[in-house]
N, C-alpha and C positions, 0 to 999 in steps of 0.2 A: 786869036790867042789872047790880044790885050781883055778883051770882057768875058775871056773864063777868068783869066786873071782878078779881071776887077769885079766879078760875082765871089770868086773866092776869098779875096779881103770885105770885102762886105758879110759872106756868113760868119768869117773868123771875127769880125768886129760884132756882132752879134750874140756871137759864143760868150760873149766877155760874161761869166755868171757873178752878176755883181749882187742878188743877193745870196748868194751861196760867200762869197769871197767877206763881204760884211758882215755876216751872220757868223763865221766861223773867225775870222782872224777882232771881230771888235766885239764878240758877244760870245765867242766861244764854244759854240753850235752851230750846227744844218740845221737853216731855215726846214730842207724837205722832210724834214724830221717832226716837227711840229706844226701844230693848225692844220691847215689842206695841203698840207704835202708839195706845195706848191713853191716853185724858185721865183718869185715878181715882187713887184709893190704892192699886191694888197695885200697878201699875207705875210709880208715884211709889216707890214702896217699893223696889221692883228696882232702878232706876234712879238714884236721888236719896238712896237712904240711910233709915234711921227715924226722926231727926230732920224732915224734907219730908213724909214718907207719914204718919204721927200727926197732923200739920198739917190735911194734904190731908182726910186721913179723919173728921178732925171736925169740920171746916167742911163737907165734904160731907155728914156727919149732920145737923148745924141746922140746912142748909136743905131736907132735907126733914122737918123738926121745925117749924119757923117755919113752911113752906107748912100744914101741917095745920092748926097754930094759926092759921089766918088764917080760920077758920069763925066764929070769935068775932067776926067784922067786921062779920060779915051783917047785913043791914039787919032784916031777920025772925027772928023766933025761929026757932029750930031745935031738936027733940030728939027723943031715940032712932033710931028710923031715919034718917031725915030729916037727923038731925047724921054721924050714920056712913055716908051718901052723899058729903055735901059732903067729910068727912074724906078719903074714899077717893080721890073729883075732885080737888082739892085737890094731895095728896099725889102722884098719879100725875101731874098737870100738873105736878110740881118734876122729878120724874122724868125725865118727854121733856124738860124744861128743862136737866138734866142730860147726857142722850146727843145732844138736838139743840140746843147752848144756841145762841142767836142772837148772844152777845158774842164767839165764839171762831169764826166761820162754819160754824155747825152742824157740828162734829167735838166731841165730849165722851166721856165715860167710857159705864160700863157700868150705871152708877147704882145698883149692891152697896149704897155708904153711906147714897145717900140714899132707898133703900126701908127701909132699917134705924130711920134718922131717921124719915119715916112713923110706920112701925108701933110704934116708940120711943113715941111722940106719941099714939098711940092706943089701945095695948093694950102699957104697961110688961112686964107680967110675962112677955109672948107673946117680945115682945124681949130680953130678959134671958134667957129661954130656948135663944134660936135665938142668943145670941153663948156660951151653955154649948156648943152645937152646934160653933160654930164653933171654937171654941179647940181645945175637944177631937179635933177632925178634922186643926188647926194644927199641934195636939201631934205628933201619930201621926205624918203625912207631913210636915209644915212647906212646904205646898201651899196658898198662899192661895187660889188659881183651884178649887182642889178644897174647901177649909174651905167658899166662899163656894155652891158649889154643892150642898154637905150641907145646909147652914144655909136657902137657900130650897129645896130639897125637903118640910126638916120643918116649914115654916112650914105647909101646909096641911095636914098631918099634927098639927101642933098646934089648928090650928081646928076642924078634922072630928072629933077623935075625944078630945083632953086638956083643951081649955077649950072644947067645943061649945056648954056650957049660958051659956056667957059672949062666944058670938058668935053671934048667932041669927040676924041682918042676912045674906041670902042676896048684896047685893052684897059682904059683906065676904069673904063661902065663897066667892067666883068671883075676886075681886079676889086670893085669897091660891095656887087654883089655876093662874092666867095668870102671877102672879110664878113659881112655878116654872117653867112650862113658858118663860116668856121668859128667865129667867137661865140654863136650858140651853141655849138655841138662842141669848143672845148670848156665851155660852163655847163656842162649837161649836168652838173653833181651842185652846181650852184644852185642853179634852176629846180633841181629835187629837194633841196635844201629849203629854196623859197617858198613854194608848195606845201614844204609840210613844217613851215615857221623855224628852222632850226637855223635860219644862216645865219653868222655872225655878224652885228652890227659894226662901224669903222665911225666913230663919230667925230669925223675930222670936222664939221662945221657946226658951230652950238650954236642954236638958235634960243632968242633970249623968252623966258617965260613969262 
């Protein structure tokens, strides 16, 4: 009972639609309303400006940082595998809390930040890796829809093959190849977009001429 409990404060921490909640109460609209239809930080970004989307994007990290840390709650010890189960539960219940949150009726983002938050939370260097990924994908094209789709491809490329000896938990090898394969398949319209040159650029980083 205690970790349906604590799956269930992790999706409802999830649910939190922060940009729907900034978009409407500091700007006076639904974000799902304009740009890609989309509740998250990029299209806070597009839409709303860098000031909104920096906001959006780190409230959306903590809460899937705080869902993972909520394994400390457990009524039972927990450790090694066992702790990197609940972690991955955990974390992926902020996630659907994020794309289906129940406070905004179930229309949310695409949960980029708060899988980031996650794996932030449970393996620092793994994350700190995959935002070197992503920048540098930012740099080149200034393509957040594409940064964000580099950065979960190498994530299981970082597990399987650069820190293996440091992820041996076979749900966390499965849990890292389902992130990838799900953030391609929920940028399918990004990726058509890229294709046929229509996606909107996010030029958070200038590079000097």
């Amino acid at each position: 009972m205690n970790i349906i409990f604590l799956l269930t404060l992790a999706y409802l921490l999830g649910s939190i639609p922060t940009a729907v909640w900034v978009s409407k109460r500091v700007y006076g609209l639904d974000i799902r309303d304009h740009g890609s239809g989309n509740a998250g930080a990029t299209n806070t970004f597009r839409v709303l400006g860098k000031k909104a989307g920096i906001w959006v994007m780190i409230v959306d990290m903590l809460k899937g940082f705080a869902a993972v840390k909520l394994c400390y709650l457990s009524a039972h010890p927990i450790h090694s595998e066992a702790m990197v189960n609940l972690q991955v539960g955990l974390g992926l219940a902020a996630v659907v809390g994020h794309i289906f949150p129940i406070w905004a009726g179930f229309r949310g983002g695409k949960g980029i930040a708060t899988l980031f938050g996650m794996i932030l939370a449970i393996q620092y260097y793994v994350a700190f890796s995959l935002v070197g990924v992503f920048l540098a994908m930012l740099f080149l094209t200034n393509y957040v829809s594409l940064s964000s789709i580099a950065a979960s491809v190498a994530f299981p490329v970082l597990i399987l093959f650069i820190f293996k000896d440091k992820a041996p938990e076979i749900s966390y090898k499965l849990f890292a190849i389902a992130t990838a394969c799900m953030v391609v398949l929920t940028h399918h319209k990004n990726i058509s977009r890229l294709l046929a040159g229509n996606e909107s650029k996010v030029k958070l980083i200038k590079r000097n001429k």
